[in-house]
C-alpha positions in Angstrom: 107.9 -44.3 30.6 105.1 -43.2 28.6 103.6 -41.8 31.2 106.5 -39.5 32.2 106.3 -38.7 28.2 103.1 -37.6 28.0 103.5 -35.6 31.3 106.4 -33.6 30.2 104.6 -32.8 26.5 101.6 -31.7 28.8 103.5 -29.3 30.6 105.4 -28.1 27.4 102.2 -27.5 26.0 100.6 -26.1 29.1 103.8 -23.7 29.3 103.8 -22.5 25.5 99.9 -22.0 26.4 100.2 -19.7 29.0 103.0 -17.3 27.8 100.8 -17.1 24.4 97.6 -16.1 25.7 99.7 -13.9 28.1 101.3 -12.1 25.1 98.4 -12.1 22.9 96.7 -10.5 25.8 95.2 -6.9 25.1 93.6 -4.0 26.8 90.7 -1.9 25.8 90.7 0.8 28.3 91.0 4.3 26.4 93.9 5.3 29.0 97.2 6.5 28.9 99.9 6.2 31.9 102.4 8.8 32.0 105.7 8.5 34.4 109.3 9.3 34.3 112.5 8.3 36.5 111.2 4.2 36.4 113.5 1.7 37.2 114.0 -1.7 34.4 111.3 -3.6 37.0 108.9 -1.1 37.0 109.0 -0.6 33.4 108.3 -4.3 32.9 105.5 -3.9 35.2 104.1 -1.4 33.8 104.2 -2.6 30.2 102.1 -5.9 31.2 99.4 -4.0 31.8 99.3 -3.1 28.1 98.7 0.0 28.4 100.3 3.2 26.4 103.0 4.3 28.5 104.2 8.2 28.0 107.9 8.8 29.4 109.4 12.0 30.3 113.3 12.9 30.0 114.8 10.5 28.0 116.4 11.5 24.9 117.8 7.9 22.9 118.7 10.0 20.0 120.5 13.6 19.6 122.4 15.2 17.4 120.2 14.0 14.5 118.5 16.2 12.8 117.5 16.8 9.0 120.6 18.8 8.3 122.8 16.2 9.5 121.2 13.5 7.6 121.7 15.8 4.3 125.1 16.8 5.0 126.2 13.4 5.8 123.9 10.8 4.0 122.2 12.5 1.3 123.2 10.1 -1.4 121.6 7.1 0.6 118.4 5.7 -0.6 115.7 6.0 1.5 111.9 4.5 0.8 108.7 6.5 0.4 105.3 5.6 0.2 101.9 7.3 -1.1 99.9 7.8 1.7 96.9 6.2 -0.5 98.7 3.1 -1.5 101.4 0.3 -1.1 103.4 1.2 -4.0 107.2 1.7 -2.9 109.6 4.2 -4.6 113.4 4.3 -4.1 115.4 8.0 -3.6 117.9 9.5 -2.0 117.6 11.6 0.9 118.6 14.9 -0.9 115.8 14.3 -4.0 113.2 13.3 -1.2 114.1 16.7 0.7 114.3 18.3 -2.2 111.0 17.4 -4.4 108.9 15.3 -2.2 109.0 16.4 1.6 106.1 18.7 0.6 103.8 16.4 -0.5 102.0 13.7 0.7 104.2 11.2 0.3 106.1 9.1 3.5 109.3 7.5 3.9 109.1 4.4 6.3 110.5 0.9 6.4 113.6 2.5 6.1 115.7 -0.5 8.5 118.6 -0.9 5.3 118.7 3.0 5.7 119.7 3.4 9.2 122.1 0.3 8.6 124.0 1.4 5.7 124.4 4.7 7.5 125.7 3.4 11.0 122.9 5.0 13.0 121.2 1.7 13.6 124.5 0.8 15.7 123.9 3.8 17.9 120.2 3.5 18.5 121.2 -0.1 19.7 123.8 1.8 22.3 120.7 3.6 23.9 117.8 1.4 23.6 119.2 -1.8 26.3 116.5 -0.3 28.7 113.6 -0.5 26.6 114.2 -3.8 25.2 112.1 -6.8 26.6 113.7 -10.5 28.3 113.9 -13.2 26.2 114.2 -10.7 23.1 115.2 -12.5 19.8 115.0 -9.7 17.3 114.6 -6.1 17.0 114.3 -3.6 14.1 114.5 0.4 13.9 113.0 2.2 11.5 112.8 6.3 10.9 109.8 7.9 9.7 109.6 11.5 7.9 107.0 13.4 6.3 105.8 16.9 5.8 104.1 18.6 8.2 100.5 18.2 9.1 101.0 15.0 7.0 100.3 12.2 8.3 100.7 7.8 8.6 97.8 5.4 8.4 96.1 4.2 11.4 97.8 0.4 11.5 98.6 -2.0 14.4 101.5 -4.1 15.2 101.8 -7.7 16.1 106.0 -7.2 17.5 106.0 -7.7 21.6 106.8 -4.1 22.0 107.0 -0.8 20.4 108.7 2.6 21.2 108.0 5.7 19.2 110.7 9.1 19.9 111.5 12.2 18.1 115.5 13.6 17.3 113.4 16.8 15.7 109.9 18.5 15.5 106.6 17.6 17.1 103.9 14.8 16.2 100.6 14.0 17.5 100.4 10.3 17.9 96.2 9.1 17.7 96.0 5.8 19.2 93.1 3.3 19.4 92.2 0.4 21.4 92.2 -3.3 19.2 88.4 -3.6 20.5 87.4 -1.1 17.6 88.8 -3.5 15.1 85.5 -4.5 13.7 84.6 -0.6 13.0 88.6 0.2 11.3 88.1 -2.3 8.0 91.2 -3.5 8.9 93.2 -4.3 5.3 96.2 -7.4 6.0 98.9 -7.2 4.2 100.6 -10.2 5.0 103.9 -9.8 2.5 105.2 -7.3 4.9 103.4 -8.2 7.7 101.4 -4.5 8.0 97.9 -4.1 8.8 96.3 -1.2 8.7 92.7 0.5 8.5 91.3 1.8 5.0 89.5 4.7 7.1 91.7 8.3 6.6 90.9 9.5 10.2 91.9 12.5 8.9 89.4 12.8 6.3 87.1 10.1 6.6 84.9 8.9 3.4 81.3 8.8 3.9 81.2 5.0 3.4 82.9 4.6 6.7 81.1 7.7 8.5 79.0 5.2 11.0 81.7 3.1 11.4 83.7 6.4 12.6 81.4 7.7 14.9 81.1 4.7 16.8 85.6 5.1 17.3 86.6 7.1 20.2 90.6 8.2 20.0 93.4 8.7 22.3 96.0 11.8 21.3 98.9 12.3 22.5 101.7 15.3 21.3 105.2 13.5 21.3 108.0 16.4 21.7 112.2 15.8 22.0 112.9 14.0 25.2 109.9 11.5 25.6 109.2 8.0 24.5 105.7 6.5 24.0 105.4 3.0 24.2 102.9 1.7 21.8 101.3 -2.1 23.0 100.7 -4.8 20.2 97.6 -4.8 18.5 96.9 -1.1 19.3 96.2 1.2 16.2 98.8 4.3 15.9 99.1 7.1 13.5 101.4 9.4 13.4 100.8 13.2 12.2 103.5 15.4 11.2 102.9 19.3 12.9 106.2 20.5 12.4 108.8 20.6 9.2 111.8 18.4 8.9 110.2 16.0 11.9 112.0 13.0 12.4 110.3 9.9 14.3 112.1 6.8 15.4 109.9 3.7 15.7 111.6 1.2 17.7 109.8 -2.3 17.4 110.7 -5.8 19.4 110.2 -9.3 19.2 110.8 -12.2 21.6 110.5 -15.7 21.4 107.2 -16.4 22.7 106.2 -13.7 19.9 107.4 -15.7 17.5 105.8 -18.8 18.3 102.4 -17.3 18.5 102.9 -15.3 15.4 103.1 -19.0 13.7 100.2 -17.9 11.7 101.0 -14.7 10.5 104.8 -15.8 9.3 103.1 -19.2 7.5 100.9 -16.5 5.5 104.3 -14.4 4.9 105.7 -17.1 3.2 103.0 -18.1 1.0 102.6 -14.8 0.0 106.2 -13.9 -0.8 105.8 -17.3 -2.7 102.8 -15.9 -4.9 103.8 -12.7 -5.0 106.7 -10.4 -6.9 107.7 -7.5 -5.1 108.0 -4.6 -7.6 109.6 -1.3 -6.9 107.3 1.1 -9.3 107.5 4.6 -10.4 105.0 6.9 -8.5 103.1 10.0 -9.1 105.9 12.1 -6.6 107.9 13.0 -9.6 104.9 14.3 -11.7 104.3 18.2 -12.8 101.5 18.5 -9.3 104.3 18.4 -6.8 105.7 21.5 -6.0 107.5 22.4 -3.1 106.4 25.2 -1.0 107.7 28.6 -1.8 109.6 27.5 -4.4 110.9 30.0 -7.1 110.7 29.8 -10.7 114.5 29.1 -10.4 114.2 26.9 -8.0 111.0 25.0 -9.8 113.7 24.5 -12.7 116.3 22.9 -10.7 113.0 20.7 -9.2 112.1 20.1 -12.5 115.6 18.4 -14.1 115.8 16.8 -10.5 112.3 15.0 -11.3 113.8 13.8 -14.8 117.0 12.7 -13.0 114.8 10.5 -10.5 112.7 9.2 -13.1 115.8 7.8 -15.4 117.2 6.6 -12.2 114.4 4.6 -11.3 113.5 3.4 -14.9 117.0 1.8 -14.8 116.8 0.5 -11.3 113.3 -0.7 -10.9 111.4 -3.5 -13.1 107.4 -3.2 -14.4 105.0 -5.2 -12.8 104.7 -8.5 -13.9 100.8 -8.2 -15.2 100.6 -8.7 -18.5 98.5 -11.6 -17.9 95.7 -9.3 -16.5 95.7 -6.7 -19.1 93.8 -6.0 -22.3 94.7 -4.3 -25.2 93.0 -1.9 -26.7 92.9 -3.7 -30.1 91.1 -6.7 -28.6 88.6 -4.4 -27.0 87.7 -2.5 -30.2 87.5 -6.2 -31.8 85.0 -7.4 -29.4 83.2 -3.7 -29.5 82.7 -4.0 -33.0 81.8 -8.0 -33.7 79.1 -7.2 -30.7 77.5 -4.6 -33.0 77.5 -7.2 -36.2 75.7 -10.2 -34.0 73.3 -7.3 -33.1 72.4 -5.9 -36.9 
């Protein structure tokens, strides 16, 4: 009996094995594979190989467009991010368009968006092909941002990822995980992101050799195709059209979940340690100004900037770090009894 026991925990063991290192698998070959008309099987096939994938006619979104959004959701909070930092900043979709599409600010992780709204439920309708056996969990997300804007270069750890457009034209710059020693990768394990510290766009000259040594795959992502992005491969999105609208489609399956053990464990902690506060940022400050806006129209900006700011003053709570900070009082003290000791 213990024998059979020990048999059957060795071919649980050996099974869970396999699928892992199967799934935490990558490529490196600077390649991208580009088809159209494939049938579920040969998509499957194809995705093992862990390659990018680029596929022709399929639209999984229409009818969405900026001007829907406004007219029908424009008092629905979306998130937006500096490109420079984590902080997170609540608005609704008319204030964004309004004050900060022209800046350099993104909106992302915007999942309680698209449900709120009932355009999750659709992108469910169209996505059934796409989506991976033995799925357990899937999240969409929409990404805007002005043009020639653009994301950081990041990775992620879901089983499978699909990027499409319902508007405009990106260029999608993709790298292959075995430059991850060269991207000074930053983890930020409280939403599971991780992302590289080097602007591609604009690269500081601390990370110049580390650069050079990088070679890039771009690809321009119009209406009607789908790119599928593998795990662990570094994406960034830039923006070369106005009122652009990306869908970023990501999956996870079970296996997935058992080899991202470590990841979730470090979630937890985190999110244990750590307060998640919802700041005021620099969008609604006196440098943001819209292109081609009028002095009428920088007026109407200007009370709309006082409206957000009240709004999120109400809504949001300072971070919790007054343990950290010094007051000036204390550092004038300290100035001034150093001076004493030294007369």
């Amino acid at each position: 009996m213990l024998i059979i026991i020990n048999l059957l925990i060795l071919c649980v063991v050996l099974f869970l094995y396999i699928h892992i290192y199967n799934h935490n698998k990558t490529s490196n070959y600077l390649e991208l594979y580009e088809m159209e008309n494939l049938s579920k099987e040969k998509l499957e096939d194809i995705i093992n190989y862990k390659q990018p994938l680029l596929l022709n006619a399929i639209n999984l979104v229409e009818n969405i467009n900026i001007k829907h959004l406004l007219s029908e959701y424009s008092t629905f909070n979306i998130n937006i991010y500096n490109n420079t930092s984590d902080n997170l900043c609540k608005i609704n979709l008319q204030d964004y368009y309004n004050v900060a599409s022209s800046t350099n600010y993104l909106s992302y992780n915007n999942e309680e968006f698209l449900q709120e709204t009932s355009i999750a439920k659709m992108l469910c309708k169209n996505d059934i092909f796409f989506r991976p056996p033995n799925m357990c969990a899937k999240k969409y997300d929409v990404i805007m941002g002005a043009q020639n804007n653009n994301t950081r270069l990041k990775y992620s750890i879901n089983s499978r990822n699909i990027l499409y457009l319902s508007s405009g034209q990106v260029e999608v710059t993709l790298c292959p995980p075995k430059y991850y020693k060269n991207l000074h990768v930053k983890k930020n394990y409280e939403t599971l992101e991780f992302y590289s510290q080097i602007n591609i766009y604009n690269v500081d000259n601390i990370y110049k050799n580390d650069y050079n040594k990088i070679k890039f795959l771009r690809v321009i992502l119009n209406i009607g195709q789908v790119l599928v992005i593998p795990p662990y491969w570094f994406y960034s999105i830039k923006f070369l059209e106005k009122h652009t609208l990306a869908f970023l489609n990501s999956y996870t399956t079970y296996i997935n979940y058992v080899s991202l053990i470590p990841h979730l464990t470090m979630q937890l902690l985190q999110l244990g340690n750590v307060k998640l506060n919802v700041k005021k940022s620099n969008y609604c400050k006196n440098n943001i100004k819209p292109e081609g806006a009028t002095r009428d129209g920088i007026k109407d900006i200007e009370e709309t900037r006082k409206e957000i700011m009240e709004t999120i003053s109400e809504e949001t709570e300072e971070c919790d770090i007054s343990d950290n900070v010094i007051s000036d009082n204390v550092i004038s003290e300290n100035v001034i009894n150093n001076s004493n000791n030294k007369t």
